[in-house]
N, C-alpha and C positions, 0 to 999 in steps of 0.2 A: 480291297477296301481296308481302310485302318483299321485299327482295332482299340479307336481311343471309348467308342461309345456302339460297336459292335451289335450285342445282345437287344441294346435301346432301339434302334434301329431298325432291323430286324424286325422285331415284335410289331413298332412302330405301322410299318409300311405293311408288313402281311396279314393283317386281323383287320383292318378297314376301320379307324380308329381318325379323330379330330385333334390336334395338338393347341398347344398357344406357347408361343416362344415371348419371353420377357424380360427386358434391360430395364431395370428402374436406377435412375442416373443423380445423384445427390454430390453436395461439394467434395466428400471425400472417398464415395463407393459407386460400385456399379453392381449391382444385387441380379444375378443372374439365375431365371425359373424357368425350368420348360413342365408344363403341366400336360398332360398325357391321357386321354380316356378312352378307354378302349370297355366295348361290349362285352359282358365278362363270361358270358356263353358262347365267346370266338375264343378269347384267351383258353380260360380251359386251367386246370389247377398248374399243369406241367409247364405253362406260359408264367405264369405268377411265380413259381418256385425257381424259376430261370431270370426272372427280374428281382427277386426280394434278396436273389443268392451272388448276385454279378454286381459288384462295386463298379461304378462309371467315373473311369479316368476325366479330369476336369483337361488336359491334355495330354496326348498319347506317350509324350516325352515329359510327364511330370507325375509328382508323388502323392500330388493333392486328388481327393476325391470329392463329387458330387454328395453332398448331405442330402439321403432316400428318404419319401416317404409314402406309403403305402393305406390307400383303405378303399371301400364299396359301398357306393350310391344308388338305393335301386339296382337299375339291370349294368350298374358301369364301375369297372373297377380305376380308379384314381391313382396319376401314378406322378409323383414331383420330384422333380430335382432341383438344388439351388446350390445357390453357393458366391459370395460377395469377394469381388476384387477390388483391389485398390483402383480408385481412379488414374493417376499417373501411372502405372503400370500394364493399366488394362489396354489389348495389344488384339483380341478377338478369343474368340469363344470354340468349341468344339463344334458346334450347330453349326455355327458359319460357314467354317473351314471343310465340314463336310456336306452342307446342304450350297453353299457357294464357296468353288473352288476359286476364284476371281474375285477376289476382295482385298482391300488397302483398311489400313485403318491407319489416321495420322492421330499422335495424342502429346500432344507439347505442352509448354505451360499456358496456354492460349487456347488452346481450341481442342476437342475431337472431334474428327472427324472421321464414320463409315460409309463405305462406300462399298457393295456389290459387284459383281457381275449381273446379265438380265438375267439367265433363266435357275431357277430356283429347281437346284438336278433332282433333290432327293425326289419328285416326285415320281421319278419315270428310273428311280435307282435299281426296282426289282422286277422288270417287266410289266405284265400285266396286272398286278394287284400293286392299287391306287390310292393313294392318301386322300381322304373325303374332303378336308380344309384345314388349313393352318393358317391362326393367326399371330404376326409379329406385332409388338405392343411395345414402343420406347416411351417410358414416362421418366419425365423430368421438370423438375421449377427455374433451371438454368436457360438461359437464356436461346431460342432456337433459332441458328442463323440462316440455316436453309433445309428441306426436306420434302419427299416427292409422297409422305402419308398419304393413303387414298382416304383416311378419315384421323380428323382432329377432336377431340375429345377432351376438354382442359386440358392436363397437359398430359397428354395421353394422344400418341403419335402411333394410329395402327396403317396396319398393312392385313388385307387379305390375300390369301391364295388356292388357289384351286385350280381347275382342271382348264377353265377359261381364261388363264391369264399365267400358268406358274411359267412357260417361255420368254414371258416380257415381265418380269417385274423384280427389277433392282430396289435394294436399299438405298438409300442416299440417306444421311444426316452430318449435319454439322453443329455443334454446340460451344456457346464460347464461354472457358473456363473462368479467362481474367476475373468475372466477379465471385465466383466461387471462392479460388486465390484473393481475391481479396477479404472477402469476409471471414477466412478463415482467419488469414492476421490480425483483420480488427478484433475476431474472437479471443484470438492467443492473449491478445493487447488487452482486451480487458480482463482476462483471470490472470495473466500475469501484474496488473495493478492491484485486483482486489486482494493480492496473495501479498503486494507491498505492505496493504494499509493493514491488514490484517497483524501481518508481524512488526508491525510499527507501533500499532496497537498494544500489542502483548509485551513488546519490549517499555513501552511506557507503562501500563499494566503492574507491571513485573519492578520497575525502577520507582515508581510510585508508592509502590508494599515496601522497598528495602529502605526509603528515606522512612516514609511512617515509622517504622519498625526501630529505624538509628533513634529518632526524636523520641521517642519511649524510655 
């Protein structure tokens, strides 16, 4: 097994614990969270000192790390990881790559597109000790051009998984960037104008004081 996200993992799947895996999608980010609760009289102090203590490669061949956060609710200790990639850059994620080994991602200036395999492995990764449910959660205001969500939510595109279903259930989405791309340039375009009149401004401003000042 890799060792990009190892110790996560692990803990994950052996302590009987609920996750939610999260892509929130905007014109120029993809904000990546997996929140994590686990029963904190399963964990145990020596589980928490093994999580608080183990930096989670964002992937196994890079330098960047997952920004940790740690705290207890009631009877559950809360465990999050995030960390935001460029959208043109983003290529997939550590979760993917190790809970679906069979996965494309296409990311052009036009579209991305993810795409799974069906069976979602991590469940059955450790034998007999079972992941109780994980939910995937893709929110985005971009545009969505196809996608097999078993619930829609504004724009909020979840996926469930559990013990009745983690064999058949692929991700699919498609989202099309063009308008993103576009609104960016309109954006560039207007602070690049308002930055014109501004110093058009000043420079009149400014030529304005030095004639006063000659006619004195």
């Amino acid at each position: 097994m890799k060792k990009v996200i190892l110790s996560l993992f692990l803990l994950f799947f052996l302590t009987g614990c609920t996750a939610e895996y999260k892509l929130d999608i905007d014109n120029t980010s993809v904000k990546e969270t997996i929140l994590i609760n686990i029963k904190d009289s399963k964990l145990g102090l020596e589980g928490k000192n093994i999580l608080k203590n183990s930096k989670q490669k964002v992937f196994n061949d890079s330098s960047d790390y997952y920004i940790q956060n740690f705290n207890k609710s009631g009877n559950k200790f809360n465990i999050n990881y995030n960390y935001i990639h460029d959208i043109d850059k983003f290529s997939g994620t550590s979760f993917i790559e190790e809970c679906y080994p069979e996965y494309s991602i296409i990311n052009n200036q036009d579209v991305l597109v993810i795409n799974t395999g069906e069976e979602f492995v991590c469940y059955n990764k450790f034998g007999n000790e079972k992941i109780e449910n994980t939910k995937i959660v893709i929110s985005t205001k971009l545009n969505v051009l196809n996608n097999n969500a078993d619930k829609i939510n504004g724009n909020r595109y979840i996926w469930n998984i559990d013990e009745s279903n983690y064999y058949d259930k692929p991700i699919i989405m498609k989202i099309d960037k063009s308008n993103a791309n576009n609104e960016s340039t309109f954006l560039l375009g207007i602070i690049s104008l308002i930055i014109i009149i501004v110093g058009v401004l000043i420079y009149l401003f400014v030529k304005f004081k030095r004639i006063k000042n000659n006619s004195i």
